[in-house]
C-alpha positions, 0 to 999 in steps of 0.5 A: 495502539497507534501504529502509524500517522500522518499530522498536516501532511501537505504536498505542492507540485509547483504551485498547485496544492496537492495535498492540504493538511492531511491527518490520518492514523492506523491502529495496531492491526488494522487496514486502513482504506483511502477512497477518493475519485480520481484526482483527488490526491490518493496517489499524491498522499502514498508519495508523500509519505514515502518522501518521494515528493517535496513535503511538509508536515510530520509521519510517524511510526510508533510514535516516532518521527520519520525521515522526510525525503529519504524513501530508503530510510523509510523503508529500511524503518519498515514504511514500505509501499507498493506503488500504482503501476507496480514497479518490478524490474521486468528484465530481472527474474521473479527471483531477483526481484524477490531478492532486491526487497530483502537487499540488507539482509543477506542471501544466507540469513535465515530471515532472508528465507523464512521471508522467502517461504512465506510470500511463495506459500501466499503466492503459488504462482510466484514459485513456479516462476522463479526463474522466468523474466518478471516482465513476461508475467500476467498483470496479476502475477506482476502485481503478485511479485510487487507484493511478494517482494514489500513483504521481503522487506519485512515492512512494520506497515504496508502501503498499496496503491491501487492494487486493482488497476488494469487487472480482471475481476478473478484476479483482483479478488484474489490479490485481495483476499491476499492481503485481507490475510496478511492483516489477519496475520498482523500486518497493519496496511494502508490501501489506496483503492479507486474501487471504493466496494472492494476495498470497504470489504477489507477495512476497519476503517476507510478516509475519503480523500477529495481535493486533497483533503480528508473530507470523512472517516467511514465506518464500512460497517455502516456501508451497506448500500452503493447509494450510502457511499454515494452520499459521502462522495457527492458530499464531499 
């Protein structure tokens, strides 16, 4: 069933094209990768989406038309993103943060806290954290509470964008693995990723994004060399 989709989706930032015609959808259960190198509009599609820049063309979930500059009510519909940079509020605690991503539930909803027990048991790290300032955490820890905070939102689709950016190896695999098992579980996911074999190891299926148009659909099954996706690029 098709959970998610994007139907001549466009952008402008003044009088530069940005985006141009996107179509894109995700299936139930699947994890959809966006590649692209830099410039080509990865980001600029993720804010799009969300309605944070001027668009035009249509998204739906479900099937369902979706607001088209109103990020809150996007969210609240379960269309829920991590941005590039993360975004915590670093004067805040750990705790807070994870609080403001369940902001319509109530603290004594027992949603709020079966929420709560799940991203702590996917993130160790972040419970023995809970009452430290978000801005003195690790760049991985950081990119940990970004997540662990969408996932109070209880999001029907997650949007990562570049969820690696400035962050080692180790780390990077972690946050990864992470998020593969949160798609196992279910959870459909779009992943914006500059590291195009990271991201191929997680996906059913992956767009490449140039120019601000989607430019191939790719099997990562059919992937299985850097010079195969080398082709789509040079392509492109």
């Amino acid at each position: 069933m098709r959970v998610f989709e994007t139907e001549a989706l466009a952008a402008r930032y003044g009088h530069v094209e940005a985006l141009r015609g996107v179509n894109l959808h995700v299936e139930d259960g699947e994890l959809v990768a966006v590649l692209g190198p830099n410039g080509a509009g990865k980001s600029t599609l993720m804010r799009a989406i969300m309605g944070l820049i001027a668009n035009t063309g249509t998204v739906r979930l479900q099937g369902e038309p979706l607001p088209r500059r109103d990020p809150a009510a996007l969210a609240a519909r379960g269309v829920v993103m991590v941005p590039e940079g993360r975004g915590i509020f670093g004067p805040m605690s750990v705790e807070d943060n994870l609080e403001l991503g369940a902001y319509l539930l109530g603290r004594g909803d027992p949603l709020f806290e079966e929420r709560r027990a799940r991203v702590l048991g996917l993130f160790p790290r972040l419970k023995e954290r809970l009452s430290q300032v978000a801005g003195s955490l690790s760049g991985g820890e950081q990119q940990m509470l970004a997540v662990g905070r969408a996932l109070m939102a209880g999001p029907r689709i997650l949007l990562l964008d570049e969820p690696s950016l400035g962050l080692a190896p180790r780390v990077t695999a972690e946050i990864m693995e992470t998020l593969g098992e949160l798609n196992r579980q279910g959870l459909p996911i779009i992943l914006v990723e500059q590291k195009a074999p990271l991201a191929l190891k997680l996906a059913n299926r992956a767009y490449l994004l140039s120019l601000g148009r989607i430019m191939a659909e790719i099997n990562p099954r059919e992937i299985t060399s850097h010079d195969e996706l080398s082709r789509y690029y040079f392509s492109a």
